[in-house]
PyMOL commands that place a pseudoatom at each C-alpha (Angstrom):
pseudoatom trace, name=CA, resn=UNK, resi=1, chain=A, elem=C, hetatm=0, pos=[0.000, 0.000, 0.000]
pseudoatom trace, name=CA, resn=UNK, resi=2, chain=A, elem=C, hetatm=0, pos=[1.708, 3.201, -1.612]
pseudoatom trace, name=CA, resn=UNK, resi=3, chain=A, elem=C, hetatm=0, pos=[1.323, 6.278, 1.731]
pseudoatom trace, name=CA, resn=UNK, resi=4, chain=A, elem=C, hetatm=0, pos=[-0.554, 9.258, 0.605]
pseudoatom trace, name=CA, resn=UNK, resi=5, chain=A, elem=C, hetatm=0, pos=[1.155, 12.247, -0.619]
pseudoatom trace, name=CA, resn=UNK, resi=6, chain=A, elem=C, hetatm=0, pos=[1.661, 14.823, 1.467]
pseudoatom trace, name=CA, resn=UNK, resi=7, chain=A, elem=C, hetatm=0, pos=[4.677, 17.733, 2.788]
pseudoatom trace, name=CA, resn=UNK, resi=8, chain=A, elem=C, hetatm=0, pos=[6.005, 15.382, 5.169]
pseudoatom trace, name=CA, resn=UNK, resi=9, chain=A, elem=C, hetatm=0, pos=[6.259, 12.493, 3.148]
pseudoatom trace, name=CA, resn=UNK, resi=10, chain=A, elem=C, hetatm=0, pos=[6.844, 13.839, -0.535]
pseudoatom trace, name=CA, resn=UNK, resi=11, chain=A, elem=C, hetatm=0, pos=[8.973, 16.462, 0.696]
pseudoatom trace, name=CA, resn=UNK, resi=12, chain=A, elem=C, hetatm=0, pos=[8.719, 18.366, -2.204]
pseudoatom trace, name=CA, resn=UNK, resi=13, chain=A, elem=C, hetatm=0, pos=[7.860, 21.776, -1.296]
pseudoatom trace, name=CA, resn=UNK, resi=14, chain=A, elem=C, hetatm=0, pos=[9.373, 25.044, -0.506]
pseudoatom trace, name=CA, resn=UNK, resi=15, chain=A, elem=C, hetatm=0, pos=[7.216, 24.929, 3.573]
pseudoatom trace, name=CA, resn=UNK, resi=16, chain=A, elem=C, hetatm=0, pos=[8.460, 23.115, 6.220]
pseudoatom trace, name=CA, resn=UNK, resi=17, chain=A, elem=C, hetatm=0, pos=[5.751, 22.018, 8.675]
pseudoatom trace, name=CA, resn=UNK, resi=18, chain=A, elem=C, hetatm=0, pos=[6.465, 21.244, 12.352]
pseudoatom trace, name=CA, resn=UNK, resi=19, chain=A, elem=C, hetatm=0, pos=[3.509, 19.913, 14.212]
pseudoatom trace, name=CA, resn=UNK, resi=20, chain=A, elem=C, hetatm=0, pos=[3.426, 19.793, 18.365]
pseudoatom trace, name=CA, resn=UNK, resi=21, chain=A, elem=C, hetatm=0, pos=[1.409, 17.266, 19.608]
pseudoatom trace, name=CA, resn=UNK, resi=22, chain=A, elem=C, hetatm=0, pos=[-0.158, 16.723, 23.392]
pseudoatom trace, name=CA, resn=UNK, resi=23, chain=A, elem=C, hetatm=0, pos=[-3.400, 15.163, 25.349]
pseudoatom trace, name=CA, resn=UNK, resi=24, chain=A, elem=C, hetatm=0, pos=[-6.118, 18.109, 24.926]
pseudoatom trace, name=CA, resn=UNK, resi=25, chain=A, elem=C, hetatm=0, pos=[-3.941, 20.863, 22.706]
pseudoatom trace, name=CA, resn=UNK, resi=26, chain=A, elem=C, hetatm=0, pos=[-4.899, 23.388, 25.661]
pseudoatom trace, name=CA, resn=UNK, resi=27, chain=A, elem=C, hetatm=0, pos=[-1.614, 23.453, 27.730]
pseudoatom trace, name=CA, resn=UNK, resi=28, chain=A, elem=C, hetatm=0, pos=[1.554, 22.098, 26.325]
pseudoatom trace, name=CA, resn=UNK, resi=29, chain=A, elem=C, hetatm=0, pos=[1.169, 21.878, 22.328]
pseudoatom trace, name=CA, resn=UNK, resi=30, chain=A, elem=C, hetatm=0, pos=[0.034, 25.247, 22.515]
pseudoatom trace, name=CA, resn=UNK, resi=31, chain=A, elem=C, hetatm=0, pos=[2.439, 26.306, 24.765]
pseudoatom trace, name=CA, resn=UNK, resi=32, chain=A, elem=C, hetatm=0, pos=[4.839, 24.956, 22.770]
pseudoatom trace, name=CA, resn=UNK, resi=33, chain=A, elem=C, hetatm=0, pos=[3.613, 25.889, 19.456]
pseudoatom trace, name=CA, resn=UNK, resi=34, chain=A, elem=C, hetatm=0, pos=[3.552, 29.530, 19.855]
pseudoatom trace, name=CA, resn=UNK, resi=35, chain=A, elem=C, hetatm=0, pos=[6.648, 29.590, 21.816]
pseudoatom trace, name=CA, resn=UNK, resi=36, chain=A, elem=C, hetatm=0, pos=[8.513, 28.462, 18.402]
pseudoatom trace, name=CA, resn=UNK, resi=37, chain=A, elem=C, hetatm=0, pos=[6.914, 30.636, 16.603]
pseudoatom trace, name=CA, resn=UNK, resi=38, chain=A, elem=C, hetatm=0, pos=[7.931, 33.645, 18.557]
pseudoatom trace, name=CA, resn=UNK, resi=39, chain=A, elem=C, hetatm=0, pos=[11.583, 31.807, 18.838]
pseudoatom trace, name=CA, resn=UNK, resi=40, chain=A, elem=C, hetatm=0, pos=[11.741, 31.519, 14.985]
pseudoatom trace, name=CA, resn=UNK, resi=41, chain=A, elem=C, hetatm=0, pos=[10.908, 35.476, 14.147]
pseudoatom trace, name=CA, resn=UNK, resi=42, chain=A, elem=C, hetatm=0, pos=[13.394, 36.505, 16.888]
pseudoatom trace, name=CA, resn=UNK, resi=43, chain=A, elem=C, hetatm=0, pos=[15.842, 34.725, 15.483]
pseudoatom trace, name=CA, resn=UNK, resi=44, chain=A, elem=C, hetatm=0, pos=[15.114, 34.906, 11.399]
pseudoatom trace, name=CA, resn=UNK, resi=45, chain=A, elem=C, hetatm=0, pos=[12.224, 37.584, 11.656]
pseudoatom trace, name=CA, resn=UNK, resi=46, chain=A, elem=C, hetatm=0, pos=[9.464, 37.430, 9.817]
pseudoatom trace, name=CA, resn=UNK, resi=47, chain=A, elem=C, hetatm=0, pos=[10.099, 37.077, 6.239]
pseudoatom trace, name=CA, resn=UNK, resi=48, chain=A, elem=C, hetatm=0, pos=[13.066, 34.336, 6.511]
pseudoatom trace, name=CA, resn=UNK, resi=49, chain=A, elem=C, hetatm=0, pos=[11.058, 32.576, 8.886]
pseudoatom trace, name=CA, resn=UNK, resi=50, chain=A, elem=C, hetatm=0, pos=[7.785, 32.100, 6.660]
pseudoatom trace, name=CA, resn=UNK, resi=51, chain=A, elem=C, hetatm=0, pos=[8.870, 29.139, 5.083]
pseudoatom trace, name=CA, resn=UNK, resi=52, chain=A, elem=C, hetatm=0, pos=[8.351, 27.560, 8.634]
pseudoatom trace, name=CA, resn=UNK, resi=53, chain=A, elem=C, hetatm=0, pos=[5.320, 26.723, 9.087]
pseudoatom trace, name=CA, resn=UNK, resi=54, chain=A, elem=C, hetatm=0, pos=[4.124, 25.869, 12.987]
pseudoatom trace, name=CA, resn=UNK, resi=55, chain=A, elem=C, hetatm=0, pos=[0.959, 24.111, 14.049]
pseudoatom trace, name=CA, resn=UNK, resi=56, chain=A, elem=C, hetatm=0, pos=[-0.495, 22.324, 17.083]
pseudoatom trace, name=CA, resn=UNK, resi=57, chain=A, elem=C, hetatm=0, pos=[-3.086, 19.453, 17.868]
pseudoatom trace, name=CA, resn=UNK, resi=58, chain=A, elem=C, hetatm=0, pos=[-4.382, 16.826, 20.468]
pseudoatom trace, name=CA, resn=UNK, resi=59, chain=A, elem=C, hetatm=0, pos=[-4.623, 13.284, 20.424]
pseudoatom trace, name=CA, resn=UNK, resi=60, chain=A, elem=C, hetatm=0, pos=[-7.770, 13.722, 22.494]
pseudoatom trace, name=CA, resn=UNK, resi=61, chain=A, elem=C, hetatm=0, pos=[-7.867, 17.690, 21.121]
pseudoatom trace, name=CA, resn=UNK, resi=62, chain=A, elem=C, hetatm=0, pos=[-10.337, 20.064, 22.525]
pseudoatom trace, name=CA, resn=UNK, resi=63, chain=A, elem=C, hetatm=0, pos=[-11.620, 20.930, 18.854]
pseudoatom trace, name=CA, resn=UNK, resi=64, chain=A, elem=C, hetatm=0, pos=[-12.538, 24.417, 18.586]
pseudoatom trace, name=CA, resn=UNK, resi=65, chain=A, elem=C, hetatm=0, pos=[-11.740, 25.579, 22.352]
pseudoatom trace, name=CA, resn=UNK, resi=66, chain=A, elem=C, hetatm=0, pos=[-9.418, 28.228, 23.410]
pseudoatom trace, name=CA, resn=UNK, resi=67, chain=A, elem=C, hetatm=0, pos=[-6.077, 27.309, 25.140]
pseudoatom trace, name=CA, resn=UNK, resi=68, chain=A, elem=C, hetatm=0, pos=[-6.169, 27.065, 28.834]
pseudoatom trace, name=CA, resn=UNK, resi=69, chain=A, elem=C, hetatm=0, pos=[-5.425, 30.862, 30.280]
pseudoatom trace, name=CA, resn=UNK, resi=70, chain=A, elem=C, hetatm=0, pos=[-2.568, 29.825, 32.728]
pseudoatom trace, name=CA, resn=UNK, resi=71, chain=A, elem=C, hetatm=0, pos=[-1.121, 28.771, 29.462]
pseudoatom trace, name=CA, resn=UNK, resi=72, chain=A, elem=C, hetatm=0, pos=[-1.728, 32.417, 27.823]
pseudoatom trace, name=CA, resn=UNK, resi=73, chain=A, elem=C, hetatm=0, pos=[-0.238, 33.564, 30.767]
pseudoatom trace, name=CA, resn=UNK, resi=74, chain=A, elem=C, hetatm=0, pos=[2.640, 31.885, 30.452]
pseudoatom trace, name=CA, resn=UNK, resi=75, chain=A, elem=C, hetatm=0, pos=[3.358, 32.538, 27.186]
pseudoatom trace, name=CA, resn=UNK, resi=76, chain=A, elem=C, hetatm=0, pos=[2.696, 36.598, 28.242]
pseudoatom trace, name=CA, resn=UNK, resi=77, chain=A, elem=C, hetatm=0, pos=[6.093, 35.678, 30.531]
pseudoatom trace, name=CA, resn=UNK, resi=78, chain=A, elem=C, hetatm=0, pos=[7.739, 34.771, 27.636]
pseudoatom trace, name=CA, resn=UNK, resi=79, chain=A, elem=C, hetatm=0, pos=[6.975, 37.570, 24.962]
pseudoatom trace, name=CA, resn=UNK, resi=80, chain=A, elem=C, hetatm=0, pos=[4.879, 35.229, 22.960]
pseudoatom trace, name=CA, resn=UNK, resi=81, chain=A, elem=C, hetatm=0, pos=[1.280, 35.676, 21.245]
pseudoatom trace, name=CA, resn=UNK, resi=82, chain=A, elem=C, hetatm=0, pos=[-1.459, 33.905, 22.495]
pseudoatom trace, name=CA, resn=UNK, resi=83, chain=A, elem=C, hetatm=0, pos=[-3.934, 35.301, 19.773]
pseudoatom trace, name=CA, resn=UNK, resi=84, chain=A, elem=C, hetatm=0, pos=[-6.232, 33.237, 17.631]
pseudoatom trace, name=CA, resn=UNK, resi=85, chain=A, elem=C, hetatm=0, pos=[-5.110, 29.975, 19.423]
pseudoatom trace, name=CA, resn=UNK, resi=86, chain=A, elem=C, hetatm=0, pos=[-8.213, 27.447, 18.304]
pseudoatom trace, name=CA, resn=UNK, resi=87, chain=A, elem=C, hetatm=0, pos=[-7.620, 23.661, 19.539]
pseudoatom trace, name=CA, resn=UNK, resi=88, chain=A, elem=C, hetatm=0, pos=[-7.773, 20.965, 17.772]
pseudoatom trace, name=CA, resn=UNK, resi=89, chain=A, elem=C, hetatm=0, pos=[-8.074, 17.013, 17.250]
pseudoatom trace, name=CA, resn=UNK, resi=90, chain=A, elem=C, hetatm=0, pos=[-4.995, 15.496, 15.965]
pseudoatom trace, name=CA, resn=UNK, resi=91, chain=A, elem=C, hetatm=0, pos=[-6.091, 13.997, 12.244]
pseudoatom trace, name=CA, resn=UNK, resi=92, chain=A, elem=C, hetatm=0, pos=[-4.249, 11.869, 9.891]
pseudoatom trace, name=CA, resn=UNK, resi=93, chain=A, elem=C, hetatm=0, pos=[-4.096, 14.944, 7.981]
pseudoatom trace, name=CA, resn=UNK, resi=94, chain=A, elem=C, hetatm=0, pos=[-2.239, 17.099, 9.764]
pseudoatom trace, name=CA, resn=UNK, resi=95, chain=A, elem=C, hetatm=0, pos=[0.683, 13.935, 10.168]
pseudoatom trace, name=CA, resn=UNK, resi=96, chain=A, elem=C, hetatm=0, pos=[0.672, 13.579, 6.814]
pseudoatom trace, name=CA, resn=UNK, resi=97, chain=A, elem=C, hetatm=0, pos=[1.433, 17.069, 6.196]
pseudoatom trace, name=CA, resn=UNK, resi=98, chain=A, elem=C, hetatm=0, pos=[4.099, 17.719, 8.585]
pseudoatom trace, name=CA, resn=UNK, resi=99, chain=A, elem=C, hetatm=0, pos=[7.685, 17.496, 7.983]
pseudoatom trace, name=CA, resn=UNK, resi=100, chain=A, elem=C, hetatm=0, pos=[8.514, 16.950, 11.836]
pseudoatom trace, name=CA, resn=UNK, resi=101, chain=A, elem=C, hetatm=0, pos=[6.084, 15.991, 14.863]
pseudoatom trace, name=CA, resn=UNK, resi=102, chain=A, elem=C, hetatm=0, pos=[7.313, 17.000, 18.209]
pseudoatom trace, name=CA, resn=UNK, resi=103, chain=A, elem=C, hetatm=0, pos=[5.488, 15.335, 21.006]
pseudoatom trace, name=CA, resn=UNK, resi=104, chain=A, elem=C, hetatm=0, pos=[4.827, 16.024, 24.805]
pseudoatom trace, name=CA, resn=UNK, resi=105, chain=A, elem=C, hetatm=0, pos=[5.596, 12.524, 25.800]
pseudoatom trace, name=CA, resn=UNK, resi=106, chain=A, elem=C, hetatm=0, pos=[6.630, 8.940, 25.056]
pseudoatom trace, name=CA, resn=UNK, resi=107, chain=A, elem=C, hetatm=0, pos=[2.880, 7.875, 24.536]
pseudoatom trace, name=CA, resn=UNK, resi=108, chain=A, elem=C, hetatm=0, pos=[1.873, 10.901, 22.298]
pseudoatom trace, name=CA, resn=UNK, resi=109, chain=A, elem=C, hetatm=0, pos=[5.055, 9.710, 19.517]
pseudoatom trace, name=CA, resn=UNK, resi=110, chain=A, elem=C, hetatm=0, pos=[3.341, 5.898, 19.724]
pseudoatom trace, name=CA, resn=UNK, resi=111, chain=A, elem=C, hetatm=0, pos=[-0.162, 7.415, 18.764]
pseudoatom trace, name=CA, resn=UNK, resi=112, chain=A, elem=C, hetatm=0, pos=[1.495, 9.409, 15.703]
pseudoatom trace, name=CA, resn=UNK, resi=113, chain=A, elem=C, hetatm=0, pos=[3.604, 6.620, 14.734]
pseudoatom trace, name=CA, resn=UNK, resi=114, chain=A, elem=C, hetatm=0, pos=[0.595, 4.053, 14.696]
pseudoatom trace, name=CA, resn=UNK, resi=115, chain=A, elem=C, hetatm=0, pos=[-1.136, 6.506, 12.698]
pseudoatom trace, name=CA, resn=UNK, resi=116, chain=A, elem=C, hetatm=0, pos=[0.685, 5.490, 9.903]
pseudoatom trace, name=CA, resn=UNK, resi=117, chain=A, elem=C, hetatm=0, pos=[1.644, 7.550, 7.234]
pseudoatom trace, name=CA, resn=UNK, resi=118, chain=A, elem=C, hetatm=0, pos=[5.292, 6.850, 7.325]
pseudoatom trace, name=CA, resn=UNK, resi=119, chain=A, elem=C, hetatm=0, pos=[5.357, 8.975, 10.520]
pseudoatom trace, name=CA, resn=UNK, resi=120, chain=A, elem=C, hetatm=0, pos=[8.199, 7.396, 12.360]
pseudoatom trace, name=CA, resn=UNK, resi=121, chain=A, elem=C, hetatm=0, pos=[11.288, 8.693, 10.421]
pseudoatom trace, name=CA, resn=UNK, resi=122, chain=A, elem=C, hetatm=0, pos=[9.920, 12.165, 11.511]
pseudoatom trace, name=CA, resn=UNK, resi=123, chain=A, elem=C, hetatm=0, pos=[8.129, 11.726, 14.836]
pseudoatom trace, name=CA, resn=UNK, resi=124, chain=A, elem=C, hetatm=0, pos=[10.184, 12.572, 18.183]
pseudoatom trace, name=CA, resn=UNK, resi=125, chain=A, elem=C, hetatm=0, pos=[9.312, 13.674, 21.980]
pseudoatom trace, name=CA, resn=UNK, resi=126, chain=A, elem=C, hetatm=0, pos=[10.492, 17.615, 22.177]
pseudoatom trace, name=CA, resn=UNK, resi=127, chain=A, elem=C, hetatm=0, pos=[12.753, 16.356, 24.409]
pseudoatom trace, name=CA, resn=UNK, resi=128, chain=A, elem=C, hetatm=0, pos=[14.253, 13.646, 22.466]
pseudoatom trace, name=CA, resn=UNK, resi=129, chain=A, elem=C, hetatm=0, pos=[14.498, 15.749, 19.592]
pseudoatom trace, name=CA, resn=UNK, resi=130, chain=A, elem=C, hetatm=0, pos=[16.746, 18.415, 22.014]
pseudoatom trace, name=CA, resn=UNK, resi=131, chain=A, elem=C, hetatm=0, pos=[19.129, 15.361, 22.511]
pseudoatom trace, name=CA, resn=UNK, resi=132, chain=A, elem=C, hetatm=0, pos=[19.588, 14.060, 19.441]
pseudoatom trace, name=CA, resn=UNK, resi=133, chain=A, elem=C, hetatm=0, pos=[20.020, 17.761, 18.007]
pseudoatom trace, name=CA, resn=UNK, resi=134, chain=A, elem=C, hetatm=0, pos=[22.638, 18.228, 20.255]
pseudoatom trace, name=CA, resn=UNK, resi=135, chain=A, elem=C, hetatm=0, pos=[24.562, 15.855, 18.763]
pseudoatom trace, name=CA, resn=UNK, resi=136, chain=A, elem=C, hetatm=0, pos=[24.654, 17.036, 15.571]
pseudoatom trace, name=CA, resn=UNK, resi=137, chain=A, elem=C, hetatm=0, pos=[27.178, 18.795, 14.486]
pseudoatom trace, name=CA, resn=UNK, resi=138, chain=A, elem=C, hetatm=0, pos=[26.200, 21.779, 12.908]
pseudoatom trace, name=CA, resn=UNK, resi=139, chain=A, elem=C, hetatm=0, pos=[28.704, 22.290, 9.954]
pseudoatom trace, name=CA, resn=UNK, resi=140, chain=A, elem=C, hetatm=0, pos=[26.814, 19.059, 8.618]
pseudoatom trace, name=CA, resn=UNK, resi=141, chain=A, elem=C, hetatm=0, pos=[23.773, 20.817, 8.092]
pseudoatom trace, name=CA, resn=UNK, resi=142, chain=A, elem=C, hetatm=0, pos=[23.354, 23.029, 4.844]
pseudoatom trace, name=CA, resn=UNK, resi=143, chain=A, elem=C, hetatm=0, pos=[23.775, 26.561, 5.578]
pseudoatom trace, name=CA, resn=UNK, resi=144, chain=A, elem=C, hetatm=0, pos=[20.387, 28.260, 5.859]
pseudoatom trace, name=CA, resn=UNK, resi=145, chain=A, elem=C, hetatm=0, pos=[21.625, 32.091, 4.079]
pseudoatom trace, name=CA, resn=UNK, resi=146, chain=A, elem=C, hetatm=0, pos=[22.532, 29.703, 1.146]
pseudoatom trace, name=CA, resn=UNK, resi=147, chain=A, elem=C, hetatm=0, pos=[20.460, 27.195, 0.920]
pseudoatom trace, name=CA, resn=UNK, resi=148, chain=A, elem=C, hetatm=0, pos=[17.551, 28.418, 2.558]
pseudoatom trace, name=CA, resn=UNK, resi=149, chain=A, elem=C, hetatm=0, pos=[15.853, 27.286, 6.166]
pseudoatom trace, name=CA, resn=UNK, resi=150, chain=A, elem=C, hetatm=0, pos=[13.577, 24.846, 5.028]
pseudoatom trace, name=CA, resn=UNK, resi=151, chain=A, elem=C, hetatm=0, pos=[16.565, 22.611, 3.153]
pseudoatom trace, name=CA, resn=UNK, resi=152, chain=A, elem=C, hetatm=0, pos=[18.258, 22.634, 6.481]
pseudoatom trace, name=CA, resn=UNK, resi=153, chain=A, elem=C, hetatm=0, pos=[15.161, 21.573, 8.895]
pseudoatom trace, name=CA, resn=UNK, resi=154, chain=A, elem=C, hetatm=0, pos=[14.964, 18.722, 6.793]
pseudoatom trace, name=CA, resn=UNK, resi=155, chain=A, elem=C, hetatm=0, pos=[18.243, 17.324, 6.455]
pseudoatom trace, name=CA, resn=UNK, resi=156, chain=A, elem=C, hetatm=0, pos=[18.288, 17.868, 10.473]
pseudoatom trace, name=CA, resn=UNK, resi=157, chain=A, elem=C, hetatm=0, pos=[15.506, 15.841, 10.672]
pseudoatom trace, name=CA, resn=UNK, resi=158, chain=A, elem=C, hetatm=0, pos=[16.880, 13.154, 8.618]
pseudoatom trace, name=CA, resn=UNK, resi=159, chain=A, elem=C, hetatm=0, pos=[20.084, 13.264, 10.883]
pseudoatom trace, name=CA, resn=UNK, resi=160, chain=A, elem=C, hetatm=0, pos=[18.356, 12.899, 14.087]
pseudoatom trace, name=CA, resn=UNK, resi=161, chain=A, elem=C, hetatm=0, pos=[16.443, 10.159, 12.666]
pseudoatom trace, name=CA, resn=UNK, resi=162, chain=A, elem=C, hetatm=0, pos=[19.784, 8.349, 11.884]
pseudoatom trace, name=CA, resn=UNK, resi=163, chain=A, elem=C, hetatm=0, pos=[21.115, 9.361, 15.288]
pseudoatom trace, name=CA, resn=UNK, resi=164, chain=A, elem=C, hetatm=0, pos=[18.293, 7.967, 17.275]
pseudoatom trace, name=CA, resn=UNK, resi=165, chain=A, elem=C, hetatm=0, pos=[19.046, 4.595, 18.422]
pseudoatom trace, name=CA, resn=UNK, resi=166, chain=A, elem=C, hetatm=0, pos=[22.839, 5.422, 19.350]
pseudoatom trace, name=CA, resn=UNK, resi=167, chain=A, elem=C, hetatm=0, pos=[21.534, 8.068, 21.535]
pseudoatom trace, name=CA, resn=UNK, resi=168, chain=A, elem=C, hetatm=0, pos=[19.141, 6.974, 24.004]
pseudoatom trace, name=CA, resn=UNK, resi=169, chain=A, elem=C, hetatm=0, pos=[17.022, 8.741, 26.762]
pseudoatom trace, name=CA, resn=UNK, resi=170, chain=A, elem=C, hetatm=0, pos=[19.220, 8.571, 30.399]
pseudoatom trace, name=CA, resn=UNK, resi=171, chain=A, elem=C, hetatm=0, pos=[15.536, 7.430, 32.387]
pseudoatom trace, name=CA, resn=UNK, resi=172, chain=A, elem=C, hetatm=0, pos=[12.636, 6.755, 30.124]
pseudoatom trace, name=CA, resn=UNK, resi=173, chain=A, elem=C, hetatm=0, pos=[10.858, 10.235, 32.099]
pseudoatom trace, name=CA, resn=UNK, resi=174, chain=A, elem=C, hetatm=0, pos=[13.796, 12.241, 30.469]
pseudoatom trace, name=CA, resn=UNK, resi=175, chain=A, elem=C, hetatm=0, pos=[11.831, 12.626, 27.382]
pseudoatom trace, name=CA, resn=UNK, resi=176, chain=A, elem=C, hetatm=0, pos=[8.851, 13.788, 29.371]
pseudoatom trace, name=CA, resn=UNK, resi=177, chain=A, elem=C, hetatm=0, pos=[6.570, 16.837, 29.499]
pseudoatom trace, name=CA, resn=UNK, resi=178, chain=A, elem=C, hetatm=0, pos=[4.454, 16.279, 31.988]
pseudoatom trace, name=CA, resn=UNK, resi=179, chain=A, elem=C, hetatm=0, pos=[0.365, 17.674, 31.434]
pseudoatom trace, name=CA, resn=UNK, resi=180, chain=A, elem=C, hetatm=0, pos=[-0.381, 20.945, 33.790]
pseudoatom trace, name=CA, resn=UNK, resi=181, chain=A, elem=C, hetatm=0, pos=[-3.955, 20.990, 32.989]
pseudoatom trace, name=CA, resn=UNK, resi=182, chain=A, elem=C, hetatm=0, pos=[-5.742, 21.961, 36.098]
pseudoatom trace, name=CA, resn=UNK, resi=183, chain=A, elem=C, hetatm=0, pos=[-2.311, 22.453, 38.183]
pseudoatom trace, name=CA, resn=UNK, resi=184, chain=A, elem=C, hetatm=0, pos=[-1.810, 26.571, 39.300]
pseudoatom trace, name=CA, resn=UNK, resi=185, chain=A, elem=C, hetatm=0, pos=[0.013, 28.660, 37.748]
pseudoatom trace, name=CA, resn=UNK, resi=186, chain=A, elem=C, hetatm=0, pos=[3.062, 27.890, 39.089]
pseudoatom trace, name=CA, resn=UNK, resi=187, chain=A, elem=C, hetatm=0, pos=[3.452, 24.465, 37.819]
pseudoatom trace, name=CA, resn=UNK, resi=188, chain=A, elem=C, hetatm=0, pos=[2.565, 25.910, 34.573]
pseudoatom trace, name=CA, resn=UNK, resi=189, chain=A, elem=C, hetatm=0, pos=[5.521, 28.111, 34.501]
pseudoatom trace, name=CA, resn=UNK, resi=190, chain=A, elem=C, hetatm=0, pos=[7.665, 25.511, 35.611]
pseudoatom trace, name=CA, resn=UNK, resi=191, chain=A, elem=C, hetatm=0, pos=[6.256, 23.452, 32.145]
pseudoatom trace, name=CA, resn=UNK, resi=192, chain=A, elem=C, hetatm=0, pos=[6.992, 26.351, 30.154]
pseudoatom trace, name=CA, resn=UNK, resi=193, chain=A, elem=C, hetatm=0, pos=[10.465, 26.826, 31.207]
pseudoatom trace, name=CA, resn=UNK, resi=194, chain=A, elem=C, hetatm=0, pos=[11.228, 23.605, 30.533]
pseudoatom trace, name=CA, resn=UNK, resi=195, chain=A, elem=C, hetatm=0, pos=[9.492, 23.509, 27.233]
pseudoatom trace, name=CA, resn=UNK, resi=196, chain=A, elem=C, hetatm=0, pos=[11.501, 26.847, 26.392]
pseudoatom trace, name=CA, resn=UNK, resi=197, chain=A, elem=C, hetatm=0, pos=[14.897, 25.100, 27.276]
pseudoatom trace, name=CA, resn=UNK, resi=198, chain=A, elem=C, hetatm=0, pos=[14.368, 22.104, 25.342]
pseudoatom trace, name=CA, resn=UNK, resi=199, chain=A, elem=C, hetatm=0, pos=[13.028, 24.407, 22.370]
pseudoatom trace, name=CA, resn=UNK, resi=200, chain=A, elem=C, hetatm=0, pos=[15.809, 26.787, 22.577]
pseudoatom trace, name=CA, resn=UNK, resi=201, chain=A, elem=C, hetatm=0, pos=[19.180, 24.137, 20.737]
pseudoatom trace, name=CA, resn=UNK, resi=202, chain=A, elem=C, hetatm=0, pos=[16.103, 22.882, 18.490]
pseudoatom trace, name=CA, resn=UNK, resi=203, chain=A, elem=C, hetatm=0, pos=[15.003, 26.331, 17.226]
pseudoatom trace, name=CA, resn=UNK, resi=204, chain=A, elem=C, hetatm=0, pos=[19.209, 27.242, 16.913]
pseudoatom trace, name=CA, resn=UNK, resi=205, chain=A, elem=C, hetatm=0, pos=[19.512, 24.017, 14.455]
pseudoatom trace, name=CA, resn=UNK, resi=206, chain=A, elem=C, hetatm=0, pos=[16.714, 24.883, 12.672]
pseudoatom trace, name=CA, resn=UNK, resi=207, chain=A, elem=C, hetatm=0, pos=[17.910, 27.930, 11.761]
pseudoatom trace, name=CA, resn=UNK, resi=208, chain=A, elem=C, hetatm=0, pos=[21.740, 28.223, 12.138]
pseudoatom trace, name=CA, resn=UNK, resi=209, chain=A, elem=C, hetatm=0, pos=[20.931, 31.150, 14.352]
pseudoatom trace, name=CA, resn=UNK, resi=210, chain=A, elem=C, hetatm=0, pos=[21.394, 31.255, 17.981]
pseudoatom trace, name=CA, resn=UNK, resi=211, chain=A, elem=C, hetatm=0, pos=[19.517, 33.044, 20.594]
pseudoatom trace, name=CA, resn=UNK, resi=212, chain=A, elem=C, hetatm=0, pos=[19.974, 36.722, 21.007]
pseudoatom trace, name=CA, resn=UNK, resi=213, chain=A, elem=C, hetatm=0, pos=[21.403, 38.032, 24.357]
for i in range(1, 213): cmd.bond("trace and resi %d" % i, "trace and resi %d" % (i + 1))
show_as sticks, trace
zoom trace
């Protein structure tokens, strides 16, 4: 059975799509979502960044609902725009058209993978996806002022896929991001920081850029 065309399979087009997945798409996709976003114009602004293309969803998403406002509030800390945020349910669509999945946990990469759609070349944890981009060394990568962002992101991807069972998790809950619905605020800041760290060497691959002091 041939998979169905789409950006993250054919691979073909001048987007790159990264897709954050979590439980409800309230808290941490969104979070996390918009986070990179703001990451990705500070670093590239906004007409280098546009061929980046950042979405969110739930594997039990909260179609149509607003993200969770301890979550707006945390991106607020951060600089980062909570406007227009709409949930939704993670569909076979949206795998097929991303070009990397990022994942809260362990159990959100399994429900992409089984999914299908030749997901698991391209389907990390956030946190997995830190470590194995880490690794990398970044003078392997095609330079993005060259040959553009989007021809880097994927042949990143395509190294931490190769790099991914040499370089395993330290404790299985290392390549955790553990849910905050319903916790207070505090907890929820203590998500985003970590969400932030783990984004921050991901978002410098990407782009070749580092983070401005």
């Amino acid at each position: 059975m041939t998979a169905p065309e789409g950006r993250g399979i054919a691979g073909q087009t001048d987007t790159f799509r990264i897709l954050h997945v979590s439980t409800g798409n309230v808290c941490r996709s969104p979070i996390t979502e918009r986070l990179t976003r703001h990451a990705l114009v500070d670093r590239l602004g906004d007409r280098l960044s546009g061929g980046l293309i950042v979405e969110s969803a739930g594997t039990w998403g909260h179609e149509g609902a607003p993200m969770e406002a301890n979550a707006e509030i945390v991106l607020a800390d951060f600089g980062a725009d909570a406007t227009g945020f709409v949930g939704r349910e993670l569909l076979d669509e949206h795998v097929i058209r991303a070009d990397l999945v990022l994942t809260a946990t362990r159990d959100h990469r399994a429900q992409v993978i089984s999914m299908g759609h030749s997901a698991g070349l391209r389907t990390f944890t956030l946190k997995e996806f830190t470590r194995l981009v880490r690794a990398i060394d970044p003078a392997t990568l095609p330079d993005a002022r060259d040959e553009g962002v989007v021809e880097r992101a994927r042949a990143l991807v395509r190294a931490a896929a190769a790099l991914r069972g040499w370089l395993l998790a330290p404790t299985a809950e290392a390549d955790e991001v553990y849910d905050p619905y319903g916790a207070p605020i505090t907890f929820f800041r203590s998500i985003g920081d970590e969400i932030n760290q783990a984004l921050d060497p991901v978002v410098t691959a990407l782009t070749g850029v580092p983070a401005p002091h």
